[in-house]
VEXDRENRO-962340 format. One record per atom (N, C-alpha, C): residue number from 1; residue in three letters; x, y, z; atom name. Coordinates in pm, 1 decimal, always signed. Each point is the difference from the previous one (the first is absolute). Example, Ala and Ser with C-alpha at 12.3 -4.5 7.8 and 13.67 -1.06 7.14 Angstrom:
<rs>
R num residu        x        y        z atome
R   1    ALA  +1319.0   -569.0   +780.0     N
R   1    ALA    -89.0   +119.0     +0.0    CA
R   1    ALA    +90.0   +120.0     +0.0     C
R   2    SER    -35.0   +105.0    -72.0     N
R   2    SER    +82.0   +119.0     +6.0    CA
R   2    SER    -77.0   +109.0    +73.0     C
</rs>
This chain:
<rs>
R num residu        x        y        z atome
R   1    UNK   -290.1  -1877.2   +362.0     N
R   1    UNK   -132.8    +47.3    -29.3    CA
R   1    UNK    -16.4     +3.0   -152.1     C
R   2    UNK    -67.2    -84.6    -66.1     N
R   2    UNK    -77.3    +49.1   -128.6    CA
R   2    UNK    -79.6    +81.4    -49.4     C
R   3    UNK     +4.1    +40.1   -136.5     N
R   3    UNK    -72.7    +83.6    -50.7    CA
R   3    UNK   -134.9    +29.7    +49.9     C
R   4    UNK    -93.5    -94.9    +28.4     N
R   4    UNK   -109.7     -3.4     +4.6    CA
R   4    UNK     +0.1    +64.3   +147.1     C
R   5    UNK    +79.3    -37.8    +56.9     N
R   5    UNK     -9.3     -5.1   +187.4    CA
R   5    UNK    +42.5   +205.9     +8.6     C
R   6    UNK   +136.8     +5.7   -126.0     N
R   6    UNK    +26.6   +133.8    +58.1    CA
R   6    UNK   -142.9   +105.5    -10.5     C
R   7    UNK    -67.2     -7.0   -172.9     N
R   7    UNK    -96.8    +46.2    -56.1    CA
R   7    UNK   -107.5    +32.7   +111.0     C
R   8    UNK    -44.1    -82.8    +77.7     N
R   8    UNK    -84.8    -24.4   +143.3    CA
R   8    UNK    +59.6    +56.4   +151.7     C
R   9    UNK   +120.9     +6.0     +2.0     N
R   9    UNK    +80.1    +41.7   +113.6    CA
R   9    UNK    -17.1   +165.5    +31.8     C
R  10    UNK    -17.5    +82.7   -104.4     N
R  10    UNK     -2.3   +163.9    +55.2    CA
R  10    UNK   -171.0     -1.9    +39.7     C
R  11    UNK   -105.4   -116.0    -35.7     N
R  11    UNK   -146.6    +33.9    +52.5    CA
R  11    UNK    +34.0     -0.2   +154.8     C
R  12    UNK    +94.0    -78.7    +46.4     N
R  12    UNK    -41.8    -74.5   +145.6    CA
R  12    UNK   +111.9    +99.0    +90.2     C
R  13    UNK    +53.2    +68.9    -36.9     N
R  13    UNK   +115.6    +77.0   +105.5    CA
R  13    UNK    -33.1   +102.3    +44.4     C
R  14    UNK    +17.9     -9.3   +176.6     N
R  14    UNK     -7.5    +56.6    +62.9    CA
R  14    UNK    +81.0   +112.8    +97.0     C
R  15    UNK     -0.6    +45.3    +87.8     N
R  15    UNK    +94.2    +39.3    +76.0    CA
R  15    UNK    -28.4    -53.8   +178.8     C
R  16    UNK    +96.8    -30.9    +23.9     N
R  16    UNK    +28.1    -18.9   +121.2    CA
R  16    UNK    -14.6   +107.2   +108.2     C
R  17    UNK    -45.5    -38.6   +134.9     N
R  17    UNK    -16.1    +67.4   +106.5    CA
R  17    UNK   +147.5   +129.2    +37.9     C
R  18    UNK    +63.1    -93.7     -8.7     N
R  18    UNK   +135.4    +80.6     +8.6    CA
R  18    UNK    +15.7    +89.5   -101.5     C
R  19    UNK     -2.8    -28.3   -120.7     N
R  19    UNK    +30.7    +95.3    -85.8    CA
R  19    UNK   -103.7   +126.2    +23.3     C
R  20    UNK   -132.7    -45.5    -34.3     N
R  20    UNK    -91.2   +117.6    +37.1    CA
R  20    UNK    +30.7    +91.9   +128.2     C
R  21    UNK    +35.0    -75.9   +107.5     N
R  21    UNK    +51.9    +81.5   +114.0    CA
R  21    UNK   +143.7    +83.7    -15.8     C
R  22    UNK   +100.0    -52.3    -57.2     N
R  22    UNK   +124.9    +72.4     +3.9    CA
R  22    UNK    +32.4    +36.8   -127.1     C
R  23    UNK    +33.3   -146.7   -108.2     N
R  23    UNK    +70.2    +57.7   -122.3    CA
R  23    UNK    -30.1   +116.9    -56.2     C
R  24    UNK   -202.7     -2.6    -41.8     N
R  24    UNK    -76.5    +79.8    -65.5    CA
R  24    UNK     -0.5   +162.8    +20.7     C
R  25    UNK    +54.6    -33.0   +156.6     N
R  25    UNK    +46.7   +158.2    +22.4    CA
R  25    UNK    +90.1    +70.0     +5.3     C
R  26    UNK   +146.4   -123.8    +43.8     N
R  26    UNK    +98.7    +86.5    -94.4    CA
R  26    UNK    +10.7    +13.9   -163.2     C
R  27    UNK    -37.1    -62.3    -34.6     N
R  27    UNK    +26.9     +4.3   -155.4    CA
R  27    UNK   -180.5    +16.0   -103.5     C
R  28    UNK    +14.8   +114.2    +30.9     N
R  28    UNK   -118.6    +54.9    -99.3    CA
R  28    UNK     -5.0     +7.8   -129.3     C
R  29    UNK   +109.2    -60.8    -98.5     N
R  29    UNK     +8.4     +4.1   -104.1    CA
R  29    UNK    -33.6   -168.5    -24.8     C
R  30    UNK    -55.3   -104.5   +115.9     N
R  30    UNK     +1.0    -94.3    -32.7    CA
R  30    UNK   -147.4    -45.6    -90.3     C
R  31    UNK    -68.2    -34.6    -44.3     N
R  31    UNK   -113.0    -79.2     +3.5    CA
R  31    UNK    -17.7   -123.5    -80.1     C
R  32    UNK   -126.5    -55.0    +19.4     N
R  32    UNK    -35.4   -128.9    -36.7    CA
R  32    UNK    +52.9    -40.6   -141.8     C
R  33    UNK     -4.2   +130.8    -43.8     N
R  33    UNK    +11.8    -79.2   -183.6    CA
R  33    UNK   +149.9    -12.3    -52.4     C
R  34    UNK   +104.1    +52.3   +127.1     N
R  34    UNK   +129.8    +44.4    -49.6    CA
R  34    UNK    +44.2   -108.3    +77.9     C
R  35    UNK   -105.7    -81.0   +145.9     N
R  35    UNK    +75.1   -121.1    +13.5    CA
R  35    UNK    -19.2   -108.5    -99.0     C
R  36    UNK   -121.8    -18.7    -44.2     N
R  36    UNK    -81.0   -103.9   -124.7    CA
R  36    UNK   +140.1    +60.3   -106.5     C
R  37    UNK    +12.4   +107.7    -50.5     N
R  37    UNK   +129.3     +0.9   -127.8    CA
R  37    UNK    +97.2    -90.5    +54.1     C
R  38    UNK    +92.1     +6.9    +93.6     N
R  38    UNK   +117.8    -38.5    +67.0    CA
R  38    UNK    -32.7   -149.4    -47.6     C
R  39    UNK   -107.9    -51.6   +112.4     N
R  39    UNK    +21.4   -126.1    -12.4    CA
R  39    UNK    -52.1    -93.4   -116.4     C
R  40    UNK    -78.5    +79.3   -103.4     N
R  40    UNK    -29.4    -75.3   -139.3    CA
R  40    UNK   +121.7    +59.5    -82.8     C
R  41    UNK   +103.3    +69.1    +24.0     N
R  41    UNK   +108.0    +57.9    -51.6    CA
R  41    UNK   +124.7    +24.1    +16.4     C
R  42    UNK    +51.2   -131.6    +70.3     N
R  42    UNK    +62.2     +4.6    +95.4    CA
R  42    UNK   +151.3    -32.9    -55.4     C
R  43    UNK   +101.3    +36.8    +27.6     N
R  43    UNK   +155.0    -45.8    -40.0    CA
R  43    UNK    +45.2   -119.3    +68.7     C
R  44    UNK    -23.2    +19.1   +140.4     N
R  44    UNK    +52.4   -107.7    +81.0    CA
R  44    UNK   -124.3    -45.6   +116.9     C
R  45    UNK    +28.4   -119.2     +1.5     N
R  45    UNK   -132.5    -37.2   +114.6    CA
R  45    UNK   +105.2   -113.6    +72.2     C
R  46    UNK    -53.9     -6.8   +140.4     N
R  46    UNK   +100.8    -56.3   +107.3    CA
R  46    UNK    -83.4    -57.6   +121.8     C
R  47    UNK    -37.5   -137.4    +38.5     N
R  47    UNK    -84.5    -50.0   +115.4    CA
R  47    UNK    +93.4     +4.7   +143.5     C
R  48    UNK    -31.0    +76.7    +61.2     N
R  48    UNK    +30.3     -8.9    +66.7    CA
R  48    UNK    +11.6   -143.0   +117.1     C
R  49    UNK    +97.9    -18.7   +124.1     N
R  49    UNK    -39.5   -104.3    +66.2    CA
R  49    UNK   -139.5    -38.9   +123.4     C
R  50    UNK    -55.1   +139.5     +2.2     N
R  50    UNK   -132.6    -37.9    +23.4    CA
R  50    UNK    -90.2    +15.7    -75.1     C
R  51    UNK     +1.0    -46.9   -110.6     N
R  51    UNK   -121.3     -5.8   -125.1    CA
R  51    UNK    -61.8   +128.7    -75.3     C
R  52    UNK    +42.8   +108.3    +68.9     N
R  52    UNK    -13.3   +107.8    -47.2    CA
R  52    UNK   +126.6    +60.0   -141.6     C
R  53    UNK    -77.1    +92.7   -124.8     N
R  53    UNK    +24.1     -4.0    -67.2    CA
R  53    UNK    +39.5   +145.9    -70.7     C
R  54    UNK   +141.0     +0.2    -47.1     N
R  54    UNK    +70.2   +130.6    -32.5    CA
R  54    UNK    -26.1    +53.0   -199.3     C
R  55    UNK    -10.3    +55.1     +9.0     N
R  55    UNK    -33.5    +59.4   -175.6    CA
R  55    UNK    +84.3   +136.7    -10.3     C
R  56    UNK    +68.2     -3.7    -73.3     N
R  56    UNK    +65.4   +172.2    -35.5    CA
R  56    UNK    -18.4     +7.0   -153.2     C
R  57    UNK    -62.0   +119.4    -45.5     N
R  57    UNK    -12.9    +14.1   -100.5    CA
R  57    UNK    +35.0   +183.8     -9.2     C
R  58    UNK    +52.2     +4.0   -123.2     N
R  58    UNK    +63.5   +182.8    -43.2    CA
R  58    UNK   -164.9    +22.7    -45.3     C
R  59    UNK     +6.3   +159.1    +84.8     N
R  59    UNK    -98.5    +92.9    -15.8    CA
R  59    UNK    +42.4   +119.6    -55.5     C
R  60    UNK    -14.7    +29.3   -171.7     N
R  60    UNK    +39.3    +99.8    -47.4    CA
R  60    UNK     +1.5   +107.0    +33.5     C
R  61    UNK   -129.4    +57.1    +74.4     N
R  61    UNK    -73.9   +136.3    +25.5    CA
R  61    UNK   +159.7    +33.9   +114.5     C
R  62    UNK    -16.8    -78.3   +108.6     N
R  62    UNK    +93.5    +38.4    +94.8    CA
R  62    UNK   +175.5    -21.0    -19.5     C
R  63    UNK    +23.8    -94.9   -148.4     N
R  63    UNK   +130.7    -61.4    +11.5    CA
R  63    UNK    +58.2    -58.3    +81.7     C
R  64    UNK   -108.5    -98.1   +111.9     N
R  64    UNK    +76.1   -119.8    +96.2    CA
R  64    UNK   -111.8    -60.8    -19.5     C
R  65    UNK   +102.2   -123.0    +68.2     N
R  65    UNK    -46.8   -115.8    +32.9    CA
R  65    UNK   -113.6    +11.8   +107.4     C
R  66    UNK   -101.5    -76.2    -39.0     N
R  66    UNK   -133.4     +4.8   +112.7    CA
R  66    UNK    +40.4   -155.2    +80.3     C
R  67    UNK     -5.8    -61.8   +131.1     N
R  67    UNK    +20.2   -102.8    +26.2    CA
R  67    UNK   -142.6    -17.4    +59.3     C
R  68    UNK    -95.6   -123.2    -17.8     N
R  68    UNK   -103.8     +4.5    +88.7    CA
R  68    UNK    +22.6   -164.1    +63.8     C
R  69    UNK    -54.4    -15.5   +114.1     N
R  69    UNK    +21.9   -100.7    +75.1    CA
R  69    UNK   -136.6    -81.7     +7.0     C
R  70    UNK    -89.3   -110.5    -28.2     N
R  70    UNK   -128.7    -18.3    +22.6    CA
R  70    UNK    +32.8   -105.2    +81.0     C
R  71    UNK   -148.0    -23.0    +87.5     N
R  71    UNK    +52.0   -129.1   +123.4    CA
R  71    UNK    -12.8   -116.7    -81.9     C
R  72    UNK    -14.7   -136.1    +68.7     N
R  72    UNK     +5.9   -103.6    -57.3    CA
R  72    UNK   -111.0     +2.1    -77.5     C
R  73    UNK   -106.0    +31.3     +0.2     N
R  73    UNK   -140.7    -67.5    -63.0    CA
R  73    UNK     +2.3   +132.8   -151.5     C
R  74    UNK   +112.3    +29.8    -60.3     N
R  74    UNK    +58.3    +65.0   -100.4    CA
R  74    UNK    -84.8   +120.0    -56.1     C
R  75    UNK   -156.8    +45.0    +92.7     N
R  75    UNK    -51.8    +63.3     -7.9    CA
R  75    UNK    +37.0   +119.4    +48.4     C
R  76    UNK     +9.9    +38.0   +123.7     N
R  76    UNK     +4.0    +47.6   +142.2    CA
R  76    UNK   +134.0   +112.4    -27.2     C
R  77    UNK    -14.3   +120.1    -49.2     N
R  77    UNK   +165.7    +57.7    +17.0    CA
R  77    UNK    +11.5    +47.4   +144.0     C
R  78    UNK   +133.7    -42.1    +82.0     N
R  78    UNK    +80.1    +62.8    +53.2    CA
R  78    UNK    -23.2   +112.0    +40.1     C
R  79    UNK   +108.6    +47.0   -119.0     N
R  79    UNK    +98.5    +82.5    +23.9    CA
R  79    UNK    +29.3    +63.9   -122.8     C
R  80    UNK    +27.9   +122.8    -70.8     N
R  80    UNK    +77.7    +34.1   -102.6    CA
R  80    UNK    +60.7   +154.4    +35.8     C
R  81    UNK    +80.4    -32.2   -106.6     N
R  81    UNK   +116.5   +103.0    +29.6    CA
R  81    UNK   +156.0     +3.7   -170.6     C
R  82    UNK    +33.1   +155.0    +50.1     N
R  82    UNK    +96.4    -47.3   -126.4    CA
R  82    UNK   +140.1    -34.8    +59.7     C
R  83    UNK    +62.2    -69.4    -38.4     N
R  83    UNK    +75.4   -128.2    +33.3    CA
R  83    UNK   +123.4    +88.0    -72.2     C
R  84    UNK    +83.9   +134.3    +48.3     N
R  84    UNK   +141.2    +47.5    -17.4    CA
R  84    UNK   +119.1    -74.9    -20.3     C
R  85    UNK    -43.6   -107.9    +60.2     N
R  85    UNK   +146.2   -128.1    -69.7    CA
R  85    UNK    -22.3    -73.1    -81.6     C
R  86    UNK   -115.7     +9.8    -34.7     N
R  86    UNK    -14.4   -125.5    -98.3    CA
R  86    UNK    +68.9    -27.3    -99.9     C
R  87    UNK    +92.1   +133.3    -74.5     N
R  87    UNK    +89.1    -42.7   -106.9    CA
R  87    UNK    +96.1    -15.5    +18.1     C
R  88    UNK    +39.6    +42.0   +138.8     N
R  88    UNK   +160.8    +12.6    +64.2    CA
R  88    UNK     -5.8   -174.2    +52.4     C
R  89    UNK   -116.0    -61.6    +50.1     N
R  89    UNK     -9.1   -148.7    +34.8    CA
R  89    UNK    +43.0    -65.9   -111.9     C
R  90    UNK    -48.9    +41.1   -128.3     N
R  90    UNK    -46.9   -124.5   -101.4    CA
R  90    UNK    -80.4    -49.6     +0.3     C
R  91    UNK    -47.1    +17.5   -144.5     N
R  91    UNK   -163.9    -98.6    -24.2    CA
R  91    UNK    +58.8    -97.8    +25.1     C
</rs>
């Protein structure tokens, strides 16, 4: 993704059916602008093998890693959540 494309990418993101139904309610500390940080701020990004797309980026306020998942059409989040292995994995 290029500059121009990322710059344009936090207008168009959304949340997913699922997330609104489940994630959003376990995790109330989540919202829109802390997934838009993650993924314009991201440490590691990872495509998954069904086209869907991984971003972890460090969130100071909380001191972890935020992981958000968006579907293929790179708009659409998932899923997010903070990701407890992420340093024990390796970036």
């Amino acid at each position: 993704m290029n500059n121009l494309e990322m710059n344009n990418f936090h207008n168009k993101m959304k949340f997913s059916k699922h997330y609104n139904e489940y994630s959003s309610k376990l995790r109330d500390y989540l919202s829109l602008e802390l997934c838009e940080f993650a993924v314009n701020n991201y440490v590691k990004r990872e495509v998954q093998d069904d086209g869907r797309v991984r971003y972890w980026a460090y969130i100071e306020k909380y001191n972890k890693y935020l992981r958000v998942i968006l579907e293929k059409d790179n708009e659409t989040i998932l899923t997010a959540f903070f990701d407890r292995d992420f340093e024990k994995k390796g970036k």
